[in-house]
N, C-alpha and C positions, 0 to 999 in steps of 0.2 A: 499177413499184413505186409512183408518183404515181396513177395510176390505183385501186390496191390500197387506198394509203389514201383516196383520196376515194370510192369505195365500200365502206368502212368507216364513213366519216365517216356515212354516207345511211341507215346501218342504225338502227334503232329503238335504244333504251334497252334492252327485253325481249330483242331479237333480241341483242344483244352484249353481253345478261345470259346467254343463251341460250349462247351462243358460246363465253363466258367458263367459265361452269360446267361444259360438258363439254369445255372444251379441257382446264381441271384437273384434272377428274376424268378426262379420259385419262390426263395425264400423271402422279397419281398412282399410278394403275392400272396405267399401264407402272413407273415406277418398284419398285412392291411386286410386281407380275410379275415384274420382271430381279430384284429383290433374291430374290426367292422362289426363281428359276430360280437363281440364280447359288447361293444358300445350299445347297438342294438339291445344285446339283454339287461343290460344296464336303465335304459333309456325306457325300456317296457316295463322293468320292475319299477321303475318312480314313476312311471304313468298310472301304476295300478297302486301304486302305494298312495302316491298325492289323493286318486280319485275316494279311494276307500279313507284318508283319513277326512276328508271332507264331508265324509259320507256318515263319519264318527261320530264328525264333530257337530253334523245337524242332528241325526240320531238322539245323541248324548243332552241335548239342549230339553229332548222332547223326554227324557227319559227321569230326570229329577221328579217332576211332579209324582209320577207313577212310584218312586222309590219313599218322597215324604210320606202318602197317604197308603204305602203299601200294597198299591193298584197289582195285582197281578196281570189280570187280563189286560189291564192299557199297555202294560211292559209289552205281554205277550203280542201283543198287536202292532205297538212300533217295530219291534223284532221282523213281524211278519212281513217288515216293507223291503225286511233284505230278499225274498223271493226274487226281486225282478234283477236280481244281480246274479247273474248264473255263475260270476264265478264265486261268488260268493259260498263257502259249506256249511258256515254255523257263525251262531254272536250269543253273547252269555252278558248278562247282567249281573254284576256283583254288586252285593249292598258293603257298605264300608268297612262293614267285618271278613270280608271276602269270601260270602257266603254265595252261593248263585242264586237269582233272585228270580229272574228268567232264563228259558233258553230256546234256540233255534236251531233248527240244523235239517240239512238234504236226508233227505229219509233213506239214501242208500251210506251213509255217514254212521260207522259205528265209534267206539271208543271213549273216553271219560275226559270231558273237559276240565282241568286246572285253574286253579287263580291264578294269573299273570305274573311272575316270576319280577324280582325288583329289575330285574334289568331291558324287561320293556318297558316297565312301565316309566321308568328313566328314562330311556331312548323315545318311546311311543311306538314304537314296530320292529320287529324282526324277521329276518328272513329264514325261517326252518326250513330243513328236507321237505322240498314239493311244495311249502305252503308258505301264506304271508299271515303273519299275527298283527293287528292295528290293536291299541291300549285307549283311551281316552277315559279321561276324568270326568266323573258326570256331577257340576258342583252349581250348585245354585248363591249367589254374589260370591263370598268369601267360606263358603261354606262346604266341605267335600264331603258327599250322599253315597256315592260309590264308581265303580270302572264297568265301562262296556270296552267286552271286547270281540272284534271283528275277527274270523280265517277266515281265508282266502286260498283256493288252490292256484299253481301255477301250472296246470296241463297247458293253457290254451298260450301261454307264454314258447314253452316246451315245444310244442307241435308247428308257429311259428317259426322257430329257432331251428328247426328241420327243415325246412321251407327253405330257409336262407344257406343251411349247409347242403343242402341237395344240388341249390342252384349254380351256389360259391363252388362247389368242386367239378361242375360243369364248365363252367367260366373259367375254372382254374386249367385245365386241359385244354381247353382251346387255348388260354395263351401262352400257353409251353409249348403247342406244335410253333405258335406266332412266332414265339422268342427264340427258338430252334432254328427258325425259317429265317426271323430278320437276324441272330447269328453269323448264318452262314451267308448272307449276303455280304454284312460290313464287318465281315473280322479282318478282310483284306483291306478296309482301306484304315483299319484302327488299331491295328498289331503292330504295326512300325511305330506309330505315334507314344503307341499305350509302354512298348520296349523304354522307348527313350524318356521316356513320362519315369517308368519304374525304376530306371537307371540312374534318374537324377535324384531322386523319391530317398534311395539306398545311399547315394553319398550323401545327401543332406542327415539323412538318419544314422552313417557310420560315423562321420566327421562334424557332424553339428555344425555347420558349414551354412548358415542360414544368409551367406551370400548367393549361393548358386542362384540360376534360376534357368527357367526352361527359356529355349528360343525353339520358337514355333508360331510360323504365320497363317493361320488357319479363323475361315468364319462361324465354323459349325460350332455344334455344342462341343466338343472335343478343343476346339480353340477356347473356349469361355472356361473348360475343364481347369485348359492350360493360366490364360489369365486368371483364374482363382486361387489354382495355387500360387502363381507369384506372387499375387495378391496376399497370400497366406503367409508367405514364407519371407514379404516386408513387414506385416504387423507381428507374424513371431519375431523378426530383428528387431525390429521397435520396440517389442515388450520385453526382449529378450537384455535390450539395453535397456531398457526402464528397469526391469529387476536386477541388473547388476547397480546402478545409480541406487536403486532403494535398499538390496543387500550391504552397500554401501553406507549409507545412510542408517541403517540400524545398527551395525556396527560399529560405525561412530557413537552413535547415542546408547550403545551399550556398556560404553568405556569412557563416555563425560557426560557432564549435567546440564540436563538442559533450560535451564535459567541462566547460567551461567557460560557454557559453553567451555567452561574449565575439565581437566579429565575427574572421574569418579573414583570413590573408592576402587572399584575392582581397576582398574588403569591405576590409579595408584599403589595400591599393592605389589603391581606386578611391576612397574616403573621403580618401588624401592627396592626391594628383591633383587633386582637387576644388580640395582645400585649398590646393595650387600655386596652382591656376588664379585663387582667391579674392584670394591674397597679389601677386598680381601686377596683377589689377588694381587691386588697393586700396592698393599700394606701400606691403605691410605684412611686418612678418616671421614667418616660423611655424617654430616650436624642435619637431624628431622624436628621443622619448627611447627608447633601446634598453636593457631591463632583460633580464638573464640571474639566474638566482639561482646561485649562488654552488654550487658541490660539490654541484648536485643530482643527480649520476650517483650519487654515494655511496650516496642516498639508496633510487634504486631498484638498482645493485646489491647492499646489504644488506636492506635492507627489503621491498622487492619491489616491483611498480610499482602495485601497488594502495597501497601508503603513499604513493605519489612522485602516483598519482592524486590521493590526499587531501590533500594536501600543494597541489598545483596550484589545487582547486575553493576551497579556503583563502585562500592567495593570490590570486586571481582577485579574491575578496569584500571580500579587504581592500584590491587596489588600485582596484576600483570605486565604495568608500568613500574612498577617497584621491583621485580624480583627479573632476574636476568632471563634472557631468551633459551638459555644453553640448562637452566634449573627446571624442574618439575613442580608448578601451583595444580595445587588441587582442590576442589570442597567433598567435603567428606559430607555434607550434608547438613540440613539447618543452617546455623551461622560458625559453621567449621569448617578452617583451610588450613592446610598444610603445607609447606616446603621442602624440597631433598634439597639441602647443599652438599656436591660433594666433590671429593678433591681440594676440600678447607686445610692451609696451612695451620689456625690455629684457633685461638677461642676469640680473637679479637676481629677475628673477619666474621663468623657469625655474630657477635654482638654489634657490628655494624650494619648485617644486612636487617638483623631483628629491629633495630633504633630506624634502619630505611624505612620500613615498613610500619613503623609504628607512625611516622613522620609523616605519610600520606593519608594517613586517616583524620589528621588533626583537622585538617577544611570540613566544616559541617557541606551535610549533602542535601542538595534540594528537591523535598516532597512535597508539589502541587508549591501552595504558595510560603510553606514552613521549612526551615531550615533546622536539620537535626545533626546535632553534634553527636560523632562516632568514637568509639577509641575500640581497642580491643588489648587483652591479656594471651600473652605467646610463654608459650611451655616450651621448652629446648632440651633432647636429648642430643648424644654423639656415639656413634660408632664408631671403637668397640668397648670403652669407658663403661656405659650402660647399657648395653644390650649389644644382642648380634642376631637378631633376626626381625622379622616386619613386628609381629606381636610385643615383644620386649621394650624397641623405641617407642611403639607409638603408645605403650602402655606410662613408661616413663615420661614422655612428653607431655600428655594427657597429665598425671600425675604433679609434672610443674607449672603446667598453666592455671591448676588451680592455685598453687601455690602465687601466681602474680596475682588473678584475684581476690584472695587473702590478703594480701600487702597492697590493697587498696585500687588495684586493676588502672589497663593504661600503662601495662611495665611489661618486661622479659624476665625467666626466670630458666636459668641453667638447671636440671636436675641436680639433688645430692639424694643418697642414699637416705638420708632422715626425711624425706619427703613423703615417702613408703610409708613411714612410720607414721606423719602427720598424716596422711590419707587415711592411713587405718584408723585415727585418731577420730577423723570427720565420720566418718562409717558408724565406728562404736559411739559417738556424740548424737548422731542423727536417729539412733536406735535408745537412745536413752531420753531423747527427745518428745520421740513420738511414746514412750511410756511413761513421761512425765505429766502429759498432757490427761494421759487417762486418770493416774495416780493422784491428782491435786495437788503436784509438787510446784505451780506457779502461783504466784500471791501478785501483790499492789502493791508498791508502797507510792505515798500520797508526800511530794513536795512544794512544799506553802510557796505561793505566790505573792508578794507583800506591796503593798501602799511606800514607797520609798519616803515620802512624808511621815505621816504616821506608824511608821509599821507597826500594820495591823493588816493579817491576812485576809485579802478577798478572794482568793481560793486555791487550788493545788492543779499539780499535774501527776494524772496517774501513771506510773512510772512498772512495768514489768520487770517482775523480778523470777529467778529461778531459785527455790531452794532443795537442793539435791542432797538427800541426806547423807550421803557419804561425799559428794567435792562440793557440798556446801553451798555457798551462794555465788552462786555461775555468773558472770560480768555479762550482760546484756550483747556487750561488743561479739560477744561467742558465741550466742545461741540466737541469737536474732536475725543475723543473714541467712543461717541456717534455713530457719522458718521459714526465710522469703524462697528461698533457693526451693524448699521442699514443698510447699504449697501450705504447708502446717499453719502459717501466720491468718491465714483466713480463719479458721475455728479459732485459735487463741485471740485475732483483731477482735473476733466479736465475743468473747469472754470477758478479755478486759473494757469494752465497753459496758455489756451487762452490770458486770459486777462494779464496776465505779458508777454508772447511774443507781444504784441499789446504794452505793455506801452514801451517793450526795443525798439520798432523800432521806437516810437514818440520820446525816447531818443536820439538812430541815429539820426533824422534829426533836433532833439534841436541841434547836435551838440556834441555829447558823443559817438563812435562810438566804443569804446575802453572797453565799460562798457560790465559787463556778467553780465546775468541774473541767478541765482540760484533757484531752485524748487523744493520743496519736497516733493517725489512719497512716497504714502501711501503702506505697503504693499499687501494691496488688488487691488491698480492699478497694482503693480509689477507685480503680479500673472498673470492678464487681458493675456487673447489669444493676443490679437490687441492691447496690448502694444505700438511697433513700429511702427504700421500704424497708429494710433492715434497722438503719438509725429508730426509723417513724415506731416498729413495732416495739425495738429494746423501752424507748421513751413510754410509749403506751404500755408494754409490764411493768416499768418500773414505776410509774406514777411521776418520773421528773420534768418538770419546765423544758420547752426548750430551750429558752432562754439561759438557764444554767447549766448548760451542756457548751464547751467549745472542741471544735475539731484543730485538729493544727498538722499539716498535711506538707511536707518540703516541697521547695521552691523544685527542685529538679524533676517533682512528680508532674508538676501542674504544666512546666512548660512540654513536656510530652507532645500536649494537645491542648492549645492553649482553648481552643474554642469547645473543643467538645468539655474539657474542666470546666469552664466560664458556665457552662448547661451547667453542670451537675452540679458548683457550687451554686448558683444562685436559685435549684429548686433547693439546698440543703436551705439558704438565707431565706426563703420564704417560709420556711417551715421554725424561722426563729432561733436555730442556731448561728453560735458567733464564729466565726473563720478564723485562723491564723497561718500563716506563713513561720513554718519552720526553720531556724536557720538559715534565716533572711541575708543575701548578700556570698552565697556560697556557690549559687546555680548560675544561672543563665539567663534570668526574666529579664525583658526590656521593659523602660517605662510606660509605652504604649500601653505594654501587655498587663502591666501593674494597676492603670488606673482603671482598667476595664473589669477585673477582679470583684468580685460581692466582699470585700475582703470586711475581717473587724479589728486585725491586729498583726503589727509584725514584732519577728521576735528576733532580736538581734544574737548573732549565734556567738557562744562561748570562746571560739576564736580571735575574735573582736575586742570581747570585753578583757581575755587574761593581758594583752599586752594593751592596757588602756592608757595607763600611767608610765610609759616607757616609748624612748624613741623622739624624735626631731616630733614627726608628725604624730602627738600622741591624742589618742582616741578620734581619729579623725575619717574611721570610717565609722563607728558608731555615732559620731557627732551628725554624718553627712544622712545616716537611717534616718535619727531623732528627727533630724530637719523632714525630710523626705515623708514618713511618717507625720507629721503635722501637716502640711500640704496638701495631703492627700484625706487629712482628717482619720488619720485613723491611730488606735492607742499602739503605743510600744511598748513592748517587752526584753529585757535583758536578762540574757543567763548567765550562769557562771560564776556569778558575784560571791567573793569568797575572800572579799577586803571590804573593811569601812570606807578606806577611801575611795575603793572604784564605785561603791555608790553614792558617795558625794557628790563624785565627777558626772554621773551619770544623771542624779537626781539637778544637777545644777543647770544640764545641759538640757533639762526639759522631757527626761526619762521617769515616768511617776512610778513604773511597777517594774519588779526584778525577783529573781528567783537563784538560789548558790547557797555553797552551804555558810556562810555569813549570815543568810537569810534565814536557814534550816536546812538540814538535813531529811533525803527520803525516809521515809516512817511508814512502819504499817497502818494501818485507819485506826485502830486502839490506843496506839503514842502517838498516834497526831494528834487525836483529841483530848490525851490527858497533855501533851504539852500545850497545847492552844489554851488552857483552863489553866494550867500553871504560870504562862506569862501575862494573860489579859490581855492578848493581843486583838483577839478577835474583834475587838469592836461589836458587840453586842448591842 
């Protein structure tokens, strides 16, 4: 091999232009030879292939009748028509069992023919050593009788395909003396050019250098050579810069989000780490604020996540206005942002920058033609107080921002170490939760609703209760965000439905028939697709009216969406239940929005009524419902009443019905009804 190359090396320029030119143009030549040959075999196998399945496929038409009535001789006779096909060697008729029913064959044709193997008869034909097998289905309408199958040899292919390489290697030798001879004609005038050509070729290839370019003033093909590759070597620059722009470009969006255009978790990550790493050696502190916005599942499932989209790129802009240029905003994803402050003198510059940013969210943001009111809950940890790594803060921050939501969201909330403890509290809660639900540790209890005139109960509101047999009877306030939080509230919304349309109908035939039942739809039931088929079916097992069924649904649910609500209450109103508005005067609805309502009642919220009798202006938002409520023709309701005089006050001002424990106390269904029989209240 050394040898090989050192008389290589010894050979002229010309000579091992000489070399080179017809080594390729051999190799060409074989190349387009084998492609030629090869295509050719190709092209002659699907000629014979097509012809013979056609051939099958009349055959096989003519071969059913013979296989119904068991014809042998007709089989053996359409067989016979393969004779005039010389390449044809044998065809076998198979009945359905794959038995041979007929067969044919060249008299010099030994050997044992087979039933067709599943994989032609899947394909329809296969190419075996020397031969071609055709499969066809011989079935009369819908009906499969049995397979004919065709060989075929392929000598006459074969002996062709010698034809063509006898010729081809004729043809090949003459243009290798050609290529030899025009060689050594123009290697002088294309070895200087082809030098400078290669010369350029290798810096472009050692230096990636896709500025170069050839100069060379030339018409022949050699010049066209030339202008293609510079041609070549502008769109590799072009592309070359196009991929640096788009490596570009995905790096970016590999470290922010793109809705936002804020950095990502993994940019943030490494953005506070930094930022650790800074405060430590600087023996400084850095405050990590975790913002969630407040109910924005609501948002996208009533509106859809293209509002909850716009909603987000919103937000994003106003906290990027909010939080300094020289700080880190980030979305962690969903409706989560974070802050690094760092180099904080103390605790009162982040609790300013958290009140900044709480302060920009207060403008409702505009989707399509509705205005949605924002807030969010921000969890605040500090380095090195609570942690000293990524995990630790953002574990702790997390951990306080539930804690703002707890205390009523819309606020900040510094970690303390008891926060640990209440998380773990929500944890263990949320798992005693979902076994209570299995267990039948939730009950009802049922609070009269009264006639302020007469008190006499026209009927209750089913009120959910937990009783847990070791922490007892669980405050509603504890275990009922829970539900909404965990999705739990959907199975228990339609339990205490159920089960309060089953107790009003045992009320009917106690003998109360007069009474309404009230139930309070979470707004995660609102939301529900099968809302009204759900209500529709509880009503249809349970045997109740609709009419003695009320739904009472918060103000803050409905304006959500006020038009798609407006849908969904006024198919619940056609179907005969009464509406109310929960805690009327707490949300957000405008009067437009109000009179447009299927409504049947508002209910003036317990806020209202405890300071009735107190104050310059007293009862004077309940005064202003009552009124508002008559205008609009619809009945009021007060809760809370838990004095004779606030329902005097209330009853005077044109308030007929009220609910508090002055009125009664919640009860289970078995002491509401021995107390209702004990006062005579019922009006019977």
């Amino acid at each position: 091999m050394i040898r090989v190359h050192q008389f290589i090396d010894r050979l002229s320029i010309r000579t091992k232009l000489k070399i080179i030119i017809t080594g390729i143009s051999l190799i060409v030549l074989l190349a387009l030879f084998s492609t030629f040959v090869l295509t050719q075999r190709t092209l002659l196998r699907d000629a014979l292939r097509q012809e013979l399945q056609v051939l099958a496929r009349n055959l096989s038409q003519n071969c059913s009748a013979a296989l119904i009535f068991k014809d042998v001789p007709a089989a053996e006779g359409i067989l016979s028509s393969l004779e005039s096909k010389p390449q044809v060697q044998a065809g076998v008729i198979f009945d359905k069992d794959g038995r041979p029913f007929s067969i044919y064959r060249k008299k010099n044709l030994g050997g044992e023919l087979h039933r067709p193997d599943p994989l032609l008869l899947e394909k329809g034909f296969l190419f075996r050593e020397g031969e071609l097998e055709i499969a066809q289905a011989i079935v009369e309408g819908d009906e499969y009788f049995g397979t004919l199958l065709i060989c075929a040899g392929l000598a006459d292919i074969q002996q062709v395909l010698s034809q063509y390489i006898f010729f081809g290697a004729v043809g090949l030798a003459v243009a290798l003396l050609f290529a030899w001879f025009l060689a050594a004609k123009l290697q002088r005038v294309i070895s200087l050019p082809i030098e400078h050509l290669a010369a350029v070729m290798r810096a472009v290839s050692d230096n990636r250098d896709y500025s170069r370019r050839v100069r060379m003033e030339r018409s022949d093909e050699l010049g066209i050579l030339v202008e293609n590759f510079n041609d070549m070597l502008d769109q590799i620059q072009a592309r070359d810069l196009e991929l640096q722009k788009k490596q570009q470009r995905l790096n970016y969006l590999a470290h922010h989000d793109p809705l936002t255009d804020l950095p990502n978790r993994l940019l943030f990550n490494g953005r506070l780490k930094n930022a650790l790493d800074h405060a430590r050696r600087s023996n400084s502190r850095l405050a990590l604020l975790f913002l969630d916005l407040d109910r924005f599942k609501n948002i996208n499932d009533s509106l859809g996540h293209k509002a909850g989209d716009e909603v987000l790129r919103a937000v994003a802009g106003r906290l990027t206005g909010a939080v300094l240029s020289d700080k880190t905003l980030a979305r962690l994803g969903g409706d989560e942002f974070v802050v690094i402050l760092d180099g904080i003198r103390d605790y009162q510059a982040v609790s300013a920058a958290a009140e900044n940013i709480l302060k920009v969210l207060v403008h409702p943001v505009k989707v399509g033609k509705q205005d949605l009111f924002i807030s969010g809950s921000i969890g605040i940890s500090v380095f090195p107080e609570d942690g000293d790594s990524v995990e630790s803060l953002m574990q702790c921050a997390d951990v306080a921002m539930y804690q703002a939501k707890e205390l009523g969201r819309n606020n900040f909330q510094f970690f303390t170490q008891g926060m640990t403890e209440r998380a773990q509290e929500v944890l263990t809660m949320e798992g005693k939760l979902r076994q209570a639900v299995s267990r039948g540790e939730l009950v009802i209890h049922y609070q009269p609703q009264v006639d302020l005139r007469t008190g006499c109960t026209l009927g209750m509101e089913a009120l959910l209760r937990w009783q847990h047999p070791v922490m007892g009877l669980v405050p509603p306030g504890k275990f009922i965000p829970l539900a909404e939080e965990t999705g739990l509230i959907i199975p228990i919304g339609r339990w205490v439905l159920e089960t309060a349309c089953r107790q009003a109908m045992i009320w009917q035939h106690a003998g109360y028939p007069h009474w309404k039942v009230a139930v309070n739809i979470s707004p995660k039931q609102f939301w529900q697709a099968d809302l009204n088929e759900t209500i529709a079916q509880v009503l249809g097992d349970s045997g109740l009216e609709p009419e003695r069924l009320e739904l009472e649904i918060t103000e803050s649910t409905i304006m959500l969406d006020a038009e798609r609500a407006i849908d969904t209450m006024m198919r619940l109103r056609e179907m005969g239940i009464s509406l109310a508005i929960d805690d009327f005067g707490t949300g957000y609805s405008s009067l437009s929005c109000l009179q447009r309502f299927p409504l049947s009642k508002l209910k003036i919220d317990r806020s209202f009524v405890r300071d009735i009798l107190e104050g310059e202006k007293r009862g004077a938002i309940a005064q202003g419902i009552i009124g508002l409520a008559h205008t609009l023709n619809l009945e009021v309701i007060a809760e809370g009443i838990e004095q004779k005089s606030q329902a005097e006050f209330l009853l005077d001002r044109g308030c007929r019905l009220g609910q508090g424990f002055y009125l009664g106390h919640p009860m289970e269904a078995e002491d509401f009804t021995i107390a209702e029989r004990k006062s005579g209240s019922a009006g019977k």
